[in-house]
C-alpha positions in Angstrom: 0.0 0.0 0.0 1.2 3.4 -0.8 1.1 5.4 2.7 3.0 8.4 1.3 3.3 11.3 -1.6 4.6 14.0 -2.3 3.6 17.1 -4.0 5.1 19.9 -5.5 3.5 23.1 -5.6 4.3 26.1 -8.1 2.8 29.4 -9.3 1.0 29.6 -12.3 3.7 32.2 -13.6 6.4 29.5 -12.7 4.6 26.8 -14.7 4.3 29.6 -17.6 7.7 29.9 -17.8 8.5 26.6 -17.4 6.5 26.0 -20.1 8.2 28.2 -22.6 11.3 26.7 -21.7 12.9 29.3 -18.6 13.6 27.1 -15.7 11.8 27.6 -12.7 13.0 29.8 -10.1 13.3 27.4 -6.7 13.3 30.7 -4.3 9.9 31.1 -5.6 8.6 27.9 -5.8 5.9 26.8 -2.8 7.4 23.9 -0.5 6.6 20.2 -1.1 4.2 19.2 0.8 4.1 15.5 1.9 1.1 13.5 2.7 1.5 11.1 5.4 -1.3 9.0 6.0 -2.8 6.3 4.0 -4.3 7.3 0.5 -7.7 6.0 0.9 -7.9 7.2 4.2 -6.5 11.0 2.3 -10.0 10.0 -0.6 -12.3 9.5 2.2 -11.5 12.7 3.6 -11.5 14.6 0.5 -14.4 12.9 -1.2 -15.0 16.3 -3.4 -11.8 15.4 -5.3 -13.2 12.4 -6.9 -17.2 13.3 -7.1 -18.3 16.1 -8.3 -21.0 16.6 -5.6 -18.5 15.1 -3.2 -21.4 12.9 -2.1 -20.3 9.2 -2.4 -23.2 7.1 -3.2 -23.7 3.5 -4.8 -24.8 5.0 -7.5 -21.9 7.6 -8.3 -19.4 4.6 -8.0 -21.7 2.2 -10.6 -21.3 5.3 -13.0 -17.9 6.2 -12.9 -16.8 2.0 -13.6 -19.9 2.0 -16.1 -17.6 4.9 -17.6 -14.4 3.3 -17.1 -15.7 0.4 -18.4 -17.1 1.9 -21.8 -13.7 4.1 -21.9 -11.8 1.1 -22.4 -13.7 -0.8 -24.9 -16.6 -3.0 -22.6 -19.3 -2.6 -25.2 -21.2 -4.8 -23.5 -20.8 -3.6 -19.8 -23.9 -3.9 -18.0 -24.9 -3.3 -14.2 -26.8 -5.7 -11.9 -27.7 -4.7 -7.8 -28.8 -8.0 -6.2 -29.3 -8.2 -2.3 -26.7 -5.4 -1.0 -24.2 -5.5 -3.8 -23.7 -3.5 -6.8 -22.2 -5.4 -10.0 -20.6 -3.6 -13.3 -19.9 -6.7 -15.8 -18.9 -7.1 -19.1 -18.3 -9.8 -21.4 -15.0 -7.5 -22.4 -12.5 -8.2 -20.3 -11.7 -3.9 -20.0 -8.6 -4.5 -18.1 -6.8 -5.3 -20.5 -7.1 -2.3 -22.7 -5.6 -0.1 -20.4 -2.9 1.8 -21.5 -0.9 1.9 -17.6 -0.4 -0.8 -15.8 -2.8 -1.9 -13.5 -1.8 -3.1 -9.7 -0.6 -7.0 -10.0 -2.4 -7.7 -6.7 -5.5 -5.8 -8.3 -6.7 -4.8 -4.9 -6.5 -0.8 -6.0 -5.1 0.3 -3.1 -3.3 3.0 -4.4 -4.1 5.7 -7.0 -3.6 4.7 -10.9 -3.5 6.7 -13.1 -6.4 6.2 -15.7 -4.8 8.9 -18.8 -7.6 7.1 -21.3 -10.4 9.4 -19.3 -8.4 12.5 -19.4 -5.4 14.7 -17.4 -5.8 13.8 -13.4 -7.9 11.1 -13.9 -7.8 7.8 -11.8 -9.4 4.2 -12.4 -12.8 4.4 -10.5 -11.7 0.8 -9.1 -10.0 2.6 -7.1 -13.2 4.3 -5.4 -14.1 1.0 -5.2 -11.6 -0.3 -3.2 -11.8 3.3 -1.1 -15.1 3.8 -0.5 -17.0 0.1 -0.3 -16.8 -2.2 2.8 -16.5 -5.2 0.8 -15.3 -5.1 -2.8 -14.7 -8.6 -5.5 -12.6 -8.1 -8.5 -12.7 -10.7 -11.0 -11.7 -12.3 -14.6 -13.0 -14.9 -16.5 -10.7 -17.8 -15.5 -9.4 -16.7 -12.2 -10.8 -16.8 -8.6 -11.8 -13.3 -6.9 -9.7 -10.8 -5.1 -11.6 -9.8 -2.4 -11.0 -7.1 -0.2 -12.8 -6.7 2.9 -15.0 -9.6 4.1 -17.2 -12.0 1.8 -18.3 -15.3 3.1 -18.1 -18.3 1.1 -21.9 -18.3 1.2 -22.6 -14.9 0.0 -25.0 -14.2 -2.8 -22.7 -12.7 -5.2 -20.6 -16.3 -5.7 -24.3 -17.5 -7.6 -24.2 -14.5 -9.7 -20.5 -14.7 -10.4 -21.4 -19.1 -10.9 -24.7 -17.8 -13.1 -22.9 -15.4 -15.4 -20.1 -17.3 -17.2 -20.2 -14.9 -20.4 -18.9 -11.9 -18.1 -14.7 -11.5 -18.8 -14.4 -8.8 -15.9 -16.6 -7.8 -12.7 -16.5 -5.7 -9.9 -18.5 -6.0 -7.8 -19.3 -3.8 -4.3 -21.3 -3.2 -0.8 -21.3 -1.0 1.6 -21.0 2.4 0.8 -21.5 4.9 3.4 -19.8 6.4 6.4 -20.5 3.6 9.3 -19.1 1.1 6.3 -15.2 2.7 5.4 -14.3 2.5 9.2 -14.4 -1.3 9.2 -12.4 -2.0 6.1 
């Protein structure tokens, strides 16, 4: 997990010149200013930087992996809310059409990049993995990474066993303050 980074702050005039190829002047520069806690503790507190309402629903998280999704080819992306989880599916495998890397572990516990969507832009897996108690990342012939608590009994495994066209799903519970303090 990434529990650090570090950000360096200059003046618009300072990135001007930069930009026209004057070096920046350091004595003017702002200082670097480190985060030190975790980063999805840092994206629950700043929830505005990832939502435009800054209100973290269901709903807003289904949307931005429905747009992910689409961004990277999942024609076929489709949602599905059964019992208390959320479900974005497609029989695309979208992963794979990223153009970064995406973590090995897939667990998104850091932010990625997501340069496909735009400047500053991160893979909504990550709010996912931020925001949700329990969250189930999966690929067609692989089992599912699974962060926060899912029993082997759990609804979701008879969707997942139901749905053998799907390539790639995420699926997701527990949105809402009481739910981030226990993952």
């Amino acid at each position: 997990m990434v529990s650090s980074a570090a950000v360096d702050f200059v003046t618009r005039k300072e990135w001007d010149e930069n930009a026209l190829g004057k070096s920046i002047r350091r004595s003017e520069a702002m200082p670097i200013t480190v985060l030190t806690i975790p980063v999805i503790e840092w994206a629950r507190a700043h929830p505005t930087m990832f939502f435009d309402d800054g209100k973290v629903t269901a709903q807003s998280i289904i949307e931005q992996l429905m747009d992910g999704a689409r961004t990277l080819g999942a024609t076929t992306a489709e949602t599905l809310s059964i019992g208390t989880w959320h479900i974005v599916a497609a029989e695309e495998d979208w992963f794979l059409n990223a153009r970064l890397p995406i973590p090995e572990n897939l667990r998104f516990d850091r932010l990625v990049d997501f340069p496909e969507q735009g400047q500053n832009c991160v893979r909504p897996e990550f709010l996912a993995a931020a925001f949700a108690r329990d969250v189930i990342v999966k690929a067609e012939n692989s089992g599912a990474i699974i962060l926060g608590t899912v029993l082997p009994a759990d609804e979701i495994y008879a969707v997942l066993a139901n749905r053998k066209a799907w390539r790639r799903v995420i699926g997701f519970r527990g949105v809402g303050p009481q739910s981030n303090t226990e993952q």
